[in-house]
N, C-alpha and C positions, 0 to 999 in steps of 0.2 A: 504494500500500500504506500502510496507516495503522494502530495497534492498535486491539484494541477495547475494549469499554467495561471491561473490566478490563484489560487488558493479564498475561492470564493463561491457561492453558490450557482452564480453562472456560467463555471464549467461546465456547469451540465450543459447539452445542448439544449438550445429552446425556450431559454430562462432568461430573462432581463429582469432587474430590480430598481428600482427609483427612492429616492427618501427628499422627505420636507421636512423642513424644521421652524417653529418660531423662536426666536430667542428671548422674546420678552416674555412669552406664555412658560416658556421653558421645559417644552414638549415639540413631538413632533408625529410622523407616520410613516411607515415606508411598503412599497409594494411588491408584489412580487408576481411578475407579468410573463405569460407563455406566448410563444407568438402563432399559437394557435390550442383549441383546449384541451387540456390535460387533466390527467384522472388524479385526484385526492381526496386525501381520507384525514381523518383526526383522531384523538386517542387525549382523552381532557384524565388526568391523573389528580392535579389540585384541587385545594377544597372550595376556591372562591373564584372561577372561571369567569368570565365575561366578554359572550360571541354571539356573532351572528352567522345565520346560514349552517350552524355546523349541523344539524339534521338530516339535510340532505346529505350529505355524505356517506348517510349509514349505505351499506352495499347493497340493501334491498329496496332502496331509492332511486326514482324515475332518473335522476340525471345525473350523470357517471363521470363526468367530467366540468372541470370547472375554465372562467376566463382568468382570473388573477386572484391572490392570496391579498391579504390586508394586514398589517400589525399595527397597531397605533398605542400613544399615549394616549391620556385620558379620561379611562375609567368608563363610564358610560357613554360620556360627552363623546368620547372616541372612538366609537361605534356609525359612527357618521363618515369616518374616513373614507368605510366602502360605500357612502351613496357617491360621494366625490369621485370615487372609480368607477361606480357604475355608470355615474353621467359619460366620463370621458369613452369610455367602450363605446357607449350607444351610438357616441358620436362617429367611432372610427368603423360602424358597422357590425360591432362584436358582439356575440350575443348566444341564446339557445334560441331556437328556431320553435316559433307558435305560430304556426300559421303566416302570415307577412311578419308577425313581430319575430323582437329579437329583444331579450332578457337576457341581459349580462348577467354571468353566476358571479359572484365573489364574498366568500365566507373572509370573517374577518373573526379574530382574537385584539384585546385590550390590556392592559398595562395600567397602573394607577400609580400617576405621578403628579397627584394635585396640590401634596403639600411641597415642592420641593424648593420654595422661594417664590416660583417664577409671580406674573402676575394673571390671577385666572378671572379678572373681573371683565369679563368680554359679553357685549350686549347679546351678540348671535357667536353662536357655536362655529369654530375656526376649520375644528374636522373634517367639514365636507371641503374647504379648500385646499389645507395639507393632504388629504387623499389625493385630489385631481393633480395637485403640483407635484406629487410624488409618480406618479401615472404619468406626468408629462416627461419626468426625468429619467425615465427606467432606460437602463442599457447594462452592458457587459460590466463595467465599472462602476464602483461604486464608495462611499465614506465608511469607513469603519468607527467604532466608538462614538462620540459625543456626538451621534447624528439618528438622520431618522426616527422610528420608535423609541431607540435607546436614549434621543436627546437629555432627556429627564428623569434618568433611570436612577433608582440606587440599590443596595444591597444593604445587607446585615452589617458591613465594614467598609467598604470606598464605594465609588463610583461604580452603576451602572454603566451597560451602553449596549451597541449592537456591535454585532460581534457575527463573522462568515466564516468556514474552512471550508476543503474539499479534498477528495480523494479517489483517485485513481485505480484502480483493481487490477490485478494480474490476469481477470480473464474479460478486461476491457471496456468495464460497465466503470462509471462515475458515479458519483456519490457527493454528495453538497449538502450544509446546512447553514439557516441564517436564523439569527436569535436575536430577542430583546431584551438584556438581561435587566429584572429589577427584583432579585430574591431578596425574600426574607433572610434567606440562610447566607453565607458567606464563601464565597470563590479563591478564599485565601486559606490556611492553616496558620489560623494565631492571628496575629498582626504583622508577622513576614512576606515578606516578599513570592512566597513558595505557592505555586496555584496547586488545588483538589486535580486537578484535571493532568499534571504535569509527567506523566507516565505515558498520555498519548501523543505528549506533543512531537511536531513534526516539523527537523530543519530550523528550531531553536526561533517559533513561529512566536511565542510571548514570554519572551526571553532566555529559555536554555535556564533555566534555575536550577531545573530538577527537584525532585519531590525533596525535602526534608527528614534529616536522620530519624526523627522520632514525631508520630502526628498526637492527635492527640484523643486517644482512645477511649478514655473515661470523660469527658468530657460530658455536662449533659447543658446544652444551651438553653440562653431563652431568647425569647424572641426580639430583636432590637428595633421592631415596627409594630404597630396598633395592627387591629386585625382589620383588614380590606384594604391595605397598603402595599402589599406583596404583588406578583406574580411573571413568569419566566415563560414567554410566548416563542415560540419558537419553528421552523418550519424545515423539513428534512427535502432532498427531492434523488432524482434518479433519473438515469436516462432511459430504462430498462421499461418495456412492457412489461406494468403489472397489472391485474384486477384492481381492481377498488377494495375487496378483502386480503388481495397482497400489501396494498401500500397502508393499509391500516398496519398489518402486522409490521412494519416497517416504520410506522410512528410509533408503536406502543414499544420497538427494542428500541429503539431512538430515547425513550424516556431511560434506558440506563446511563448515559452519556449527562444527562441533567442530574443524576443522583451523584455519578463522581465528581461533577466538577461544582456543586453546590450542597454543602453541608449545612444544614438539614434543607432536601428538597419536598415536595410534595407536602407540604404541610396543612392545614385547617385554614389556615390564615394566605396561602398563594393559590393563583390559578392555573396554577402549571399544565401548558400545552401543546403539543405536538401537533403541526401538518403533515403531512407528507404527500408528496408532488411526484408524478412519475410521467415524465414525456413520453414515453415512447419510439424511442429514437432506434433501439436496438434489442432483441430479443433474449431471452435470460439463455447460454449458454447449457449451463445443467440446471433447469427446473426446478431440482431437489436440493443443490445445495447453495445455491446462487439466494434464494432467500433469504437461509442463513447468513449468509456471508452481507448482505446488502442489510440487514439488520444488524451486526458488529461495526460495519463500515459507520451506517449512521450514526450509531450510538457515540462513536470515537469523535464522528466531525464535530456533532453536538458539544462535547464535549471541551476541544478544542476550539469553536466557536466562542462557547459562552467564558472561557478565558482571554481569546484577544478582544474579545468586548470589553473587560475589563482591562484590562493591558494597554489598550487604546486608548480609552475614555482620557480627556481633556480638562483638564483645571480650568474653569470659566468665575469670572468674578460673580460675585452670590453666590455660589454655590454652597450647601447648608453639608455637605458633605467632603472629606477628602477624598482627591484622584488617585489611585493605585501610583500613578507617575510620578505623585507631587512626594509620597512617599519614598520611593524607590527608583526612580529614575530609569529610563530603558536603556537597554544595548544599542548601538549601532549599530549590529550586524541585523537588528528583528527590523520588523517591518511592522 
């Protein structure tokens, strides 16, 4: 397993992503756009979720395939992202076919980052424009950390953010995931420098630390946010023909990837989420163990995702929380 040439969710083929950001709201949204529709599935583990559309995806639902994925800040407010995407679809034609109509699918996931300074006294709800500006901006490249969904993010210890990885497979399927990290739980061990996740990283992708002599195994935490402050939205994808009951099973191992790299994940208090996105680009080589294998792949991206999120994220003036960087400063050599 190796990343690919971006080390981004847009390896995959077929995938474009966009992000908006406000700075004075101190939120944002970001997308995640096929350039034609693709099968996804969800897999909701946390205890305080907050989405739309994800019912259709169950695999015994009319419509098997979607136009673009949604992540936003927000909380409920942020739920409006994907009208802002559904406008721009309709615009460019995109849609499910009813007869002359065309209904853009776009399941969206939320984030709640409404205390985190910025200012949220806005007469009308900003989300439906951060969706469409995020939609306007989607391509191959994209901001890591202090952007998009993750603008506003935080964690049990520094900064949130958004956070991509990807990887490559020996028998030539991709693997991608993009995340908005705002756990309750914490992506570091301690107050060090050392990420939960640093056993999968790859090519010294959020700094080469490596794990830590000794973690911390008796530990029993509490929670450093109020309950409906949390939650870790996140979205897997694939270039692999799957079912819509394959790329489910491919979001729910994806949720191991979030348990290593966020101690304590799944909690009462997050709304810990999985998408999972499968183009179609290419067909599963062996059936039986390619599953397998594309459900470890994800779990690992996730994983390494929801670290250079963290890794990334930017010290911005306000900010009610410290930057992983403002801490511990990066290498050179990472990206």
């Amino acid at each position: 397993m190796k990343p690919g040439p971006r080390n981004l969710i847009t390896d995959v083929e077929g995938l474009s992503v966009g992000n908006a950001e406000d700075a004075r709201i101190r939120t944002g949204s970001t997308v995640l756009l096929g350039d034609r529709p693709f099968t996804a599935a969800v897999c909701v583990m946390g205890g305080a979720p907050g989405t739309r559309e994800t019912d259709l995806l169950a695999p015994d639902k009319l419509v098997q395939e979607v136009d673009a994925l949604v992540l936003s800040g927000g909380s409920t407010f942020g739920l409006d992202a994907a009208s802002g995407v559904v406008d721009g679809l309709r615009e460019m034609g995109r849609g499910f076919a009813v007869g002359e109509a065309r209904v853009p699918i776009v399941p969206g996931a939320i984030l709640f980052d409404l205390l985190n300074g910025g200012d949220k006294g806005w007469s009308e709800n900003p989300y439906k424009r951060l969706g469409r500006a995020a939609l306007a901006a989607a391509g191959p490249e994209f901001r890591l950390g202090s952007a998009g969904a993750g603008y506003g993010a935080t964690t049990g210890s520094v900064k949130g953010g958004l956070g991509s990885a990807s990887a490559v497979l020996a028998n030539g399927l991709t693997v991608g995931a993009l995340v908005a990290v705002n756990a309750l739980g914490s992506p570091t061990v301690g107050e060090g420098p050392h990420f939960w996740a640093a056993h999968w990283e790859l090519d010294d992708e959020f700094g080469g630390f490596g794990a830590p002599a000794k973690g911390v195994a008796g530990d029993e935490p509490a929670p450093r946010k109020r309950m409906g402050e949390a939650t870790t939205i996140a979205i897997v994808a694939t270039d692999a023909i799957l079912t819509q009951a394959q790329a489910l099973r491919m979001a729910t191992a994806a949720h191991d990837g979030m348990a290593r790299a966020l101690v304590p994940s799944h909690t009462p208090f997050d709304g810990d989420l999985v998408f999972a996105a499968a183009t179609g680009r290419k067909p599963l080589p062996d059936p039986v163990a390619d599953p397998f294998l594309l459900g470890h792949a994800a779990a690992s991206c996730l994983a390494r995702a929801i670290a250079r999120a963290v890794y990334l994220a930017e010290a911005k003036e306000g900010d009610l929380q410290e930057a992983w960087v403002t801490r511990h400063g990066r290498r050179a050599t990472s990206g």
